[in-house]
VEXDREN-2710 file (C-alpha; in Angstrom, 1 decimal):
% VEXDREN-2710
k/r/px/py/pz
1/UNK/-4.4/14.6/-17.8
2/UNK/-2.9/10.9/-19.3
3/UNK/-5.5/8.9/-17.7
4/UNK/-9.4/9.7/-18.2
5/UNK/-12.3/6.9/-17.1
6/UNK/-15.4/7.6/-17.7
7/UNK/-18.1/4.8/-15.9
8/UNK/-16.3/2.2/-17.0
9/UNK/-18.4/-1.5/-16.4
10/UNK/-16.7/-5.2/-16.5
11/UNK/-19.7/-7.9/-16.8
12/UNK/-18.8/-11.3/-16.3
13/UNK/-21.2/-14.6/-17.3
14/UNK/-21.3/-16.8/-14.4
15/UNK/-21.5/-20.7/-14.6
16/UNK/-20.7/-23.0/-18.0
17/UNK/-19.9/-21.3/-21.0
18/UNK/-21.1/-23.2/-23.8
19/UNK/-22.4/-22.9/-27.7
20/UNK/-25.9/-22.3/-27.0
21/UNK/-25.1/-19.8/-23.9
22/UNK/-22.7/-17.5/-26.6
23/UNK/-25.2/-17.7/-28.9
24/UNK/-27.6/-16.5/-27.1
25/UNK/-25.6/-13.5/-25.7
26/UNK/-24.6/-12.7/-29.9
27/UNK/-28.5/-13.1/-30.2
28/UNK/-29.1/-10.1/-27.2
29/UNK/-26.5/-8.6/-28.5
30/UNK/-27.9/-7.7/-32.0
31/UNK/-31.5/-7.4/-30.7
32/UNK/-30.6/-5.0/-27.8
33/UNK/-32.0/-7.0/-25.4
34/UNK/-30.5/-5.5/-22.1
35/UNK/-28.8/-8.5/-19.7
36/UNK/-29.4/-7.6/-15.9
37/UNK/-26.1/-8.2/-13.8
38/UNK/-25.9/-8.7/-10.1
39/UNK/-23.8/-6.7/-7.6
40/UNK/-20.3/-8.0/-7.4
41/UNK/-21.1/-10.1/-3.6
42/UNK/-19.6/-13.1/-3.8
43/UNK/-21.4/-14.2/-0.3
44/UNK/-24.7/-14.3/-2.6
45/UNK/-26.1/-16.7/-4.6
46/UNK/-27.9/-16.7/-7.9
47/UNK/-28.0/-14.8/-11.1
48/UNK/-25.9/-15.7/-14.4
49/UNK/-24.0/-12.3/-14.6
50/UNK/-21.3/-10.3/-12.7
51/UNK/-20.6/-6.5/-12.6
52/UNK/-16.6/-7.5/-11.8
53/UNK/-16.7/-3.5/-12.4
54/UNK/-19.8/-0.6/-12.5
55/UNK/-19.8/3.3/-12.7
56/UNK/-15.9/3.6/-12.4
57/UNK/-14.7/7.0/-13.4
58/UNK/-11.6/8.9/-12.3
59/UNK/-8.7/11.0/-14.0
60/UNK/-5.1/11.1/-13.4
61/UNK/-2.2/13.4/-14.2
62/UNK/1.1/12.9/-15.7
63/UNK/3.7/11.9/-12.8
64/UNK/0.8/11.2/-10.2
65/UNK/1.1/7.7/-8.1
66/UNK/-2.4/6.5/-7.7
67/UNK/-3.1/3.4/-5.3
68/UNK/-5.8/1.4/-5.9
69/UNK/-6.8/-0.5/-2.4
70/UNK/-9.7/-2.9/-1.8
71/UNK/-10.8/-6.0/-0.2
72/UNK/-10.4/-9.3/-2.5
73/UNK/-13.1/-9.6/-4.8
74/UNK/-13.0/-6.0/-4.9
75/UNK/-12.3/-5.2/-8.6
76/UNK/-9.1/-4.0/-8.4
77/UNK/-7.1/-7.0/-11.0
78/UNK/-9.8/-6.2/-13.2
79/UNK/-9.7/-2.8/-13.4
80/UNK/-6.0/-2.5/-13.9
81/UNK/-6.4/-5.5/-16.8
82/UNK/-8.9/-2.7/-18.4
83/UNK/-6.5/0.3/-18.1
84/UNK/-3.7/-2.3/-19.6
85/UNK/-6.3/-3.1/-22.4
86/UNK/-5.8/-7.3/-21.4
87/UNK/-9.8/-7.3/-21.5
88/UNK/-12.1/-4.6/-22.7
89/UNK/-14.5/-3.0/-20.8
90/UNK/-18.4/-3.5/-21.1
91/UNK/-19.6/-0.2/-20.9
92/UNK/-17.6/3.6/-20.6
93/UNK/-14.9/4.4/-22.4
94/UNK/-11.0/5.0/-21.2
95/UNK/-8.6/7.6/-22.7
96/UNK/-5.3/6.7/-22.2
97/UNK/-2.0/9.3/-23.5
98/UNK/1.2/7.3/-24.0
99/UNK/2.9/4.1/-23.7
100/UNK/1.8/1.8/-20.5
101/UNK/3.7/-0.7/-19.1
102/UNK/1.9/-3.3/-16.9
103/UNK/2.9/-6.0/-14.2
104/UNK/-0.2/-7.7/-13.8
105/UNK/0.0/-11.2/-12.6
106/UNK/3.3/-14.3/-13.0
107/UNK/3.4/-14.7/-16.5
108/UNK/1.5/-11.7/-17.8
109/UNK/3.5/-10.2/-21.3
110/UNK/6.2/-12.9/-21.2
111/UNK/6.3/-15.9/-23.7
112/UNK/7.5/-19.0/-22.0
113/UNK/9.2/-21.0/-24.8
114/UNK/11.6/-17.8/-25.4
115/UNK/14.7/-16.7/-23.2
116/UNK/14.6/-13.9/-20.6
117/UNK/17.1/-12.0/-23.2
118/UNK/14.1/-12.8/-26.1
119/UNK/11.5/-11.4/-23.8
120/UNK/13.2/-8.4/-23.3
121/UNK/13.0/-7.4/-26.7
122/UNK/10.0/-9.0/-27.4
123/UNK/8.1/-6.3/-25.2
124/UNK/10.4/-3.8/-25.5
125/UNK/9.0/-4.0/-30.0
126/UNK/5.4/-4.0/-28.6
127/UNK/6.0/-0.7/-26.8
128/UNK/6.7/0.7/-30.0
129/UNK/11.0/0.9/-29.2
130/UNK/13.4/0.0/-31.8
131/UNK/16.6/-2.5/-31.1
132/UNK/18.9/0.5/-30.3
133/UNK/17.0/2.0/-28.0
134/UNK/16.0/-1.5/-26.0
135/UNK/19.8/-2.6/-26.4
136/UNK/20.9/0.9/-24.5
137/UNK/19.1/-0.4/-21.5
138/UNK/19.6/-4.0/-21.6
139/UNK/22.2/-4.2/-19.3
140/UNK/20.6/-1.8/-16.9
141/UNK/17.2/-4.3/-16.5
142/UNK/19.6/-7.8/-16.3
143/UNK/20.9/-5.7/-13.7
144/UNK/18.4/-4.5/-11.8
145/UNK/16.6/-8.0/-12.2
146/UNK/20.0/-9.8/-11.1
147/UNK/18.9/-12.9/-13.4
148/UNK/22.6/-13.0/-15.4
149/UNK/23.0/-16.1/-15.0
150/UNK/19.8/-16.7/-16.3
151/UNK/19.1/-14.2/-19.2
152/UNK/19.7/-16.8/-22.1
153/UNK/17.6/-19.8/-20.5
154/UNK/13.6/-20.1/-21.7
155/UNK/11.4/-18.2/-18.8
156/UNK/9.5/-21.3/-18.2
157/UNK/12.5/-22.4/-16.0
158/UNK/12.5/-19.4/-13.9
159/UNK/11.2/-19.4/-10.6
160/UNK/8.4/-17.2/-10.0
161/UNK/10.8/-14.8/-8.1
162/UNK/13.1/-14.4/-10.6
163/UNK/10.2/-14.1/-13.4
164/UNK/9.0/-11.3/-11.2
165/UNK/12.4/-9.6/-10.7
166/UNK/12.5/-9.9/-14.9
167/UNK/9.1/-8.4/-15.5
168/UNK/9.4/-5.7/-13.4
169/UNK/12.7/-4.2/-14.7
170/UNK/11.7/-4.7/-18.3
171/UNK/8.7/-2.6/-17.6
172/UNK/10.1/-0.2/-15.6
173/UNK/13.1/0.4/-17.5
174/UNK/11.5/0.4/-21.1
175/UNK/10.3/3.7/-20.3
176/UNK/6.5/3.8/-20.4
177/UNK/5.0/6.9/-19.8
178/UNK/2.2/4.7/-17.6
179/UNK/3.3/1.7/-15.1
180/UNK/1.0/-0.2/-13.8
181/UNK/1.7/-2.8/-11.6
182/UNK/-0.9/-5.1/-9.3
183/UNK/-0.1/-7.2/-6.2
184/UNK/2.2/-9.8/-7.7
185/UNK/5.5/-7.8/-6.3
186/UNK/4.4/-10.1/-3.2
187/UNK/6.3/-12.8/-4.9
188/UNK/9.0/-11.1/-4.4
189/UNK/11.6/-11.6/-1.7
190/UNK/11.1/-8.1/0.9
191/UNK/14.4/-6.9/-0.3
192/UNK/13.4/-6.6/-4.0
193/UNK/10.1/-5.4/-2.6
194/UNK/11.7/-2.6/-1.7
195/UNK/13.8/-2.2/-4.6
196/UNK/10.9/-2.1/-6.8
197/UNK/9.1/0.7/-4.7
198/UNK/12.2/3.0/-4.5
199/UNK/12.0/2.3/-8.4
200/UNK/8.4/3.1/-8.7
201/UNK/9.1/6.5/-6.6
202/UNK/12.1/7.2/-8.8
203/UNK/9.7/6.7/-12.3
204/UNK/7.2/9.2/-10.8
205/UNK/9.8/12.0/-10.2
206/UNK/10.8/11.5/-13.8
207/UNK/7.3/12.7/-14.5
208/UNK/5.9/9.3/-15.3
209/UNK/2.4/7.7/-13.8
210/UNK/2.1/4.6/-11.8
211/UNK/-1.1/3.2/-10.6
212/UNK/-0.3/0.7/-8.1
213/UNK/-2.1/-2.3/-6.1
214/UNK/-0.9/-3.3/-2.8
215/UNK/-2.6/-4.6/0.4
216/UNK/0.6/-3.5/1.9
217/UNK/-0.9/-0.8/3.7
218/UNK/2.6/0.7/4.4
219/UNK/4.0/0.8/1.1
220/UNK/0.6/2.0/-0.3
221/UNK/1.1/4.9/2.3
222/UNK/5.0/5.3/1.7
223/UNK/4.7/5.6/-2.8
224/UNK/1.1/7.3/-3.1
225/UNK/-0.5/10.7/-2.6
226/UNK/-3.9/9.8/-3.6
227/UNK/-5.4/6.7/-3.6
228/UNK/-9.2/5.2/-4.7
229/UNK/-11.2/2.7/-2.8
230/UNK/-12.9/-0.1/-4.5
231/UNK/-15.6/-2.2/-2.8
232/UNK/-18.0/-5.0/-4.6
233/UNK/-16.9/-3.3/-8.3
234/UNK/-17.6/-0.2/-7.3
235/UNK/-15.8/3.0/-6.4
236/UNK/-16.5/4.3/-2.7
237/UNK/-13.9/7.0/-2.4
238/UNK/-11.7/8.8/-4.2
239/UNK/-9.3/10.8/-1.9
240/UNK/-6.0/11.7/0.2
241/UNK/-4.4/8.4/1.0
242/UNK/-4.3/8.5/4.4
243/UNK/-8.4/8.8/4.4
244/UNK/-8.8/6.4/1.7
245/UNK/-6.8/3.8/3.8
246/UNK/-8.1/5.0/6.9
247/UNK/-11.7/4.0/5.4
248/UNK/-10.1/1.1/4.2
249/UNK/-9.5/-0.4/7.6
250/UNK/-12.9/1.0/9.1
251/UNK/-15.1/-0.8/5.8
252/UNK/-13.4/-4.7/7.4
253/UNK/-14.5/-3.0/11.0
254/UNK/-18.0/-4.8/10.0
255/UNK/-18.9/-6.0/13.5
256/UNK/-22.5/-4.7/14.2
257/UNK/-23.4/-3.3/17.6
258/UNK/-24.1/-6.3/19.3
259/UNK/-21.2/-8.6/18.1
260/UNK/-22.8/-10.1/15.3
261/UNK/-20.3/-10.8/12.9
262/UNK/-22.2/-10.5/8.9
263/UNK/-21.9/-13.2/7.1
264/UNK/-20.0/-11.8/3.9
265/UNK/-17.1/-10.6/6.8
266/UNK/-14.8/-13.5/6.1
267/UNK/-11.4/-12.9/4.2
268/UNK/-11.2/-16.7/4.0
269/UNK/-13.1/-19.8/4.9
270/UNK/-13.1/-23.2/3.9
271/UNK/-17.1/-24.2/4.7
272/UNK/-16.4/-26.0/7.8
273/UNK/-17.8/-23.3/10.2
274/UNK/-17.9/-19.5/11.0
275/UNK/-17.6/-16.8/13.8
276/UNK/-20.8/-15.9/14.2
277/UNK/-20.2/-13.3/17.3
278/UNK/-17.4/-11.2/19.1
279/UNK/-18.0/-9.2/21.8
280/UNK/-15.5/-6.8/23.2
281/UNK/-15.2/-5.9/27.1
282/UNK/-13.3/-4.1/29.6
283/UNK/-12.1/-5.1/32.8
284/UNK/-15.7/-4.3/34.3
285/UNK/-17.4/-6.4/31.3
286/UNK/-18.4/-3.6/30.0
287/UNK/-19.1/-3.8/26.2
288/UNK/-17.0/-1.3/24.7
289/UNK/-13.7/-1.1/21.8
290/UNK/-11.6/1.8/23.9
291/UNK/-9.5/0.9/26.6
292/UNK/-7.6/2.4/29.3
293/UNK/-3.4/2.5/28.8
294/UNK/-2.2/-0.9/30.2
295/UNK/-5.9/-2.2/30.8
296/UNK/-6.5/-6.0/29.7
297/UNK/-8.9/-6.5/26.2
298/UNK/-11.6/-9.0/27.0
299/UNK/-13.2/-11.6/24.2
300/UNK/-16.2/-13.3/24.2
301/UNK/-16.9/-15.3/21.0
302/UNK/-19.0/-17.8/19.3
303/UNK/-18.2/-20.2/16.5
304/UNK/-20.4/-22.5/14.9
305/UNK/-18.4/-25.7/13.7
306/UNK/-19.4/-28.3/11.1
307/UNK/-16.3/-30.6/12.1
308/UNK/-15.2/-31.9/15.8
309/UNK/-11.9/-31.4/16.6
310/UNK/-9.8/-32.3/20.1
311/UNK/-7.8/-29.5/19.6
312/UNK/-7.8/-26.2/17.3
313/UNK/-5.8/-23.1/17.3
314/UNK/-7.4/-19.9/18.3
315/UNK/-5.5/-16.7/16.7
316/UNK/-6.0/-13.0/17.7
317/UNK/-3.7/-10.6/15.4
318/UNK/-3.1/-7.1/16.1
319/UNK/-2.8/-4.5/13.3
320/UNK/-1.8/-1.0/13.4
321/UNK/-3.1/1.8/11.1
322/UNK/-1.1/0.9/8.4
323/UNK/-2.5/-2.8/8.2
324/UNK/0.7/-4.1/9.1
325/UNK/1.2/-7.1/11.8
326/UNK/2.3/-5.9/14.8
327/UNK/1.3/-8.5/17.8
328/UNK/-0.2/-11.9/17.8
329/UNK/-2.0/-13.6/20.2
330/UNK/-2.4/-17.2/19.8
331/UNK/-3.3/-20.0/22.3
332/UNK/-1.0/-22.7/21.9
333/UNK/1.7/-20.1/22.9
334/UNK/0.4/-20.0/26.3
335/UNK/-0.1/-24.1/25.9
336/UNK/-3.9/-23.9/25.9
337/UNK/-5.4/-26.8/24.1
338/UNK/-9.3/-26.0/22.9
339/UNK/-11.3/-28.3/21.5
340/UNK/-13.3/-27.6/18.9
341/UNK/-17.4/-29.1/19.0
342/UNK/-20.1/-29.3/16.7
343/UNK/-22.3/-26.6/16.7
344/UNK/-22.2/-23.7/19.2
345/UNK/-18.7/-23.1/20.8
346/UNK/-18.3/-20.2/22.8
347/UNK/-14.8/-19.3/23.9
348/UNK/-13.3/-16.2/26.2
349/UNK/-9.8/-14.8/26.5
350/UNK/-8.3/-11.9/28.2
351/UNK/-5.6/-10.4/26.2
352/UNK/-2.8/-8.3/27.8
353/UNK/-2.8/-5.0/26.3
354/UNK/1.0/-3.8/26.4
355/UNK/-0.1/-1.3/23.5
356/UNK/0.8/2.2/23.7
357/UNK/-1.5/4.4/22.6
358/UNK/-3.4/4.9/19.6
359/UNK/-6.2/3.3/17.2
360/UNK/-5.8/-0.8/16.2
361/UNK/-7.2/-3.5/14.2
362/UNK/-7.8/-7.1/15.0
363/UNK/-8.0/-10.3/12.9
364/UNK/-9.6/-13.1/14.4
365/UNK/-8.4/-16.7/13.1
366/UNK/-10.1/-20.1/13.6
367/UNK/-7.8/-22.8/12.3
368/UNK/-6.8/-26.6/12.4
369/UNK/-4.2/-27.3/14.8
370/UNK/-1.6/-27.5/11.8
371/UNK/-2.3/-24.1/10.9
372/UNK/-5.1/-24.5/7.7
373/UNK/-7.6/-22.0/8.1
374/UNK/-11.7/-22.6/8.9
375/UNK/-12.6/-19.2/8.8
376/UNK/-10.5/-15.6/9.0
377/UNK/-12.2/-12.6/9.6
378/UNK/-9.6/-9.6/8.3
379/UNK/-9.5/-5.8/10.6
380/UNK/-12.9/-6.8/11.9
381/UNK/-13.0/-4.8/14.6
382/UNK/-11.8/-1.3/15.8
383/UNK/-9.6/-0.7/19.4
384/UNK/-8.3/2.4/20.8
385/UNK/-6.0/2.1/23.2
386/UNK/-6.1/5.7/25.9
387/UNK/-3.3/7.8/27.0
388/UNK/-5.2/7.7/30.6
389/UNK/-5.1/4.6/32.9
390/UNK/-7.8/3.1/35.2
391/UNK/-5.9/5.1/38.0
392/UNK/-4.9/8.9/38.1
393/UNK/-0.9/7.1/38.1
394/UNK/-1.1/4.5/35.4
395/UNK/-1.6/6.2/32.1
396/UNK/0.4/6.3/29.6
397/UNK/3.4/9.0/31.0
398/UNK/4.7/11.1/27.9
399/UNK/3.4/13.5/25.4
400/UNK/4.8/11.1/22.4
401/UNK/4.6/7.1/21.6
402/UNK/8.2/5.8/20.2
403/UNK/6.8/2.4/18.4
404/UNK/3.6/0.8/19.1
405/UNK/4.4/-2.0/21.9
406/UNK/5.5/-1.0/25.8
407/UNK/8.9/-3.3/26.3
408/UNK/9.8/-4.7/29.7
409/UNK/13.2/-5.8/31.3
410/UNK/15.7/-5.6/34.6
411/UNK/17.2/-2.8/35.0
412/UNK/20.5/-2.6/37.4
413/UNK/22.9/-0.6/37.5
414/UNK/26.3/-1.7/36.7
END
């Protein structure tokens, strides 16, 4: 074992933060007086402190690649700022054998006033290596970060890609027996993505351990065996990684069985109004999330607007199981202007379904005409799409699916 958590709790004062506030908590502190904390909902109001974290515990063994998946909000930046020991926990206590490496957010570990060449051997001396041993892989990391040009220039003049690309290969080259690294590859250009994950395998069949953050459902997937589930600051599963994503993509399923959509469901919104209701149907309007092969997906939903708009854009995405994008519905591609009213809007659309079969996710997106979000609800709802058709002759007509979206064209022969 290299990693050991035992209920480990983050609690976070809301509000100002002034003299008489830290005074009082010293005061509690020496008295004992316990501070109550509320449940880490950002959706609800009230209450002057956060559990960011509560009852964590897990363990993981050398050369194991844990991923760490969870809505935003969910606890998982703070937890890995624990593990890197940027911020120390309230409560628990965390066992940690070796050297850890962390990637934790654009500029995390790197001083800005000294060159990438400094920085290198700045954090290369604070995981306990000596000049000889950093300088032997110096060339391999300016390398691997393809910043050459750049290596003797102050960071602070980097761009965040290349200060990425930099912080990455210093701490996965430095040899930590730990590497932790949170969502920030994102900044990264998808060909270095991949470069870092082919890196992160390569590290963990060394024998090394890498806990990694991703709402890359596919990478998560392709670099992890086992993976944990946070939700509000707390851990709801510990498991396989296909079930911990699969329960992933169920927990943003949160419609209720009439439509309603709750009112903590949003990924983002900017205040000016909210879906309040979706309700799925089939070609007969029944209300149901399982269509036949080739059958049209019906929509029936209501927004409730604080702004008037004369037109809006109205986006339906389709996910598959590894919450990556894989068809978009949108209604100023079939040149449908909506407007958008104060108060109650209710709009319908019937969505082809060229899907083959198999289980999907939709986000919903209400948005300004130019594209700036009002409110996006994230996987909220569940669809499987049948092998069987609405006739005996129109299902789906083999025994495997090659990709997830039926293709048509004209077919002659030549």
């Amino acid at each position: 074992m290299i990693i050991s958590v035992e209920n480990i709790g983050k609690k976070y004062r809301l509000g100002e933060y002034n003299l008489k506030t830290a005074l009082r908590d010293v005061k509690n502190k020496f008295t004992g007086n316990s501070i109550s904390a509320d449940e880490n909902d950002r959706t609800l109001a009230g209450g002057n402190f956060v559990w960011a974290l509560k009852d964590i515990h897990f363990q993981v063994q050398p050369g194991e690649v844990l991923g760490i998946i969870g809505k935003n909000g969910a606890g998982k930046s703070t937890l890995l700022k624990v593990l890197s020991r940027v911020t120390a926990p309230s409560t628990g206590t965390i066992k940690i054998k070796g050297r850890v490496g962390s990637l934790l957010e654009v500029g995390t570990g790197f001083h800005p006033d000294l060159t990438g060449r400094e920085n290198v051997f700045l954090n290369g001396a604070i995981l306990g290596m000596n000049k000889k041993e950093i300088r032997s892989k110096f060339d391999e990391i300016v390398d691997f970060a393809g910043v050459q040009k750049y290596i003797d220039t102050p960071v602070k003049r980097y761009s965040s890609g290349m200060y990425v690309r930099l912080a990455f290969a210093v701490a996965a080259h430095l040899e930590p027996e730990i590497l932790i690294v949170d969502e920030v590859l994102a900044v990264g250009d998808a060909e270095f993505q991949e470069k870092c994950v082919g890196k992160m395998k390569s590290v963990s069949g060394l024998g090394r351990t890498v806990l990694f953050v991703s709402h890359n459902m596919g990478t998560i997937r392709h670099l992890c065996d086992r993976g944990i589930l946070l939700q509000n600051g707390k851990m709801t599963m510990d498991s396989g990684i296909e079930n911990v994503i699969d329960a992933y993509l169920k927990s943003n399923a949160m419609l209720l069985h009439d439509g309603t959509v709750p009112e903590n469901a949003s990924l983002q919104n900017s205040g000016e109004g909210r879906w309040e209701r979706i309700v799925m149907h089939n070609r007969k309007g029944e209300m149901t999330n399982e269509y036949f092969y080739g059958a049209p997906i019906q929509l029936d939903m209501e927004f409730d607007s604080q702004i008037q708009l004369d037109k809006c854009l109205l986006g339906i995405q389709v996910k598959n199981h590894m919450n990556e994008s894989i068809l978009d519905f949108v209604n100023i591609y079939d040149k449908s202007d909506l407007p958008l009213n104060k108060g109650k809007n209710q709009f319908r659309v019937e969505l082809n379904n060229p899907l083959h079969p198999g289980k999907y996710y939709l986000n919903i997106t209400m948005a300004r005409y130019n594209g700036v979000p009002i409110d996006v609800l994230e996987s909220i709802a569940e669809i499987t799409v049948s092998n069987l058709g609405e006739t005996a002759d129109s299902g789906y007509p083999f025994g495997w699916t090659n990709g997830y979206i039926k293709g048509s064209g004209i077919w002659n022969k030549g």
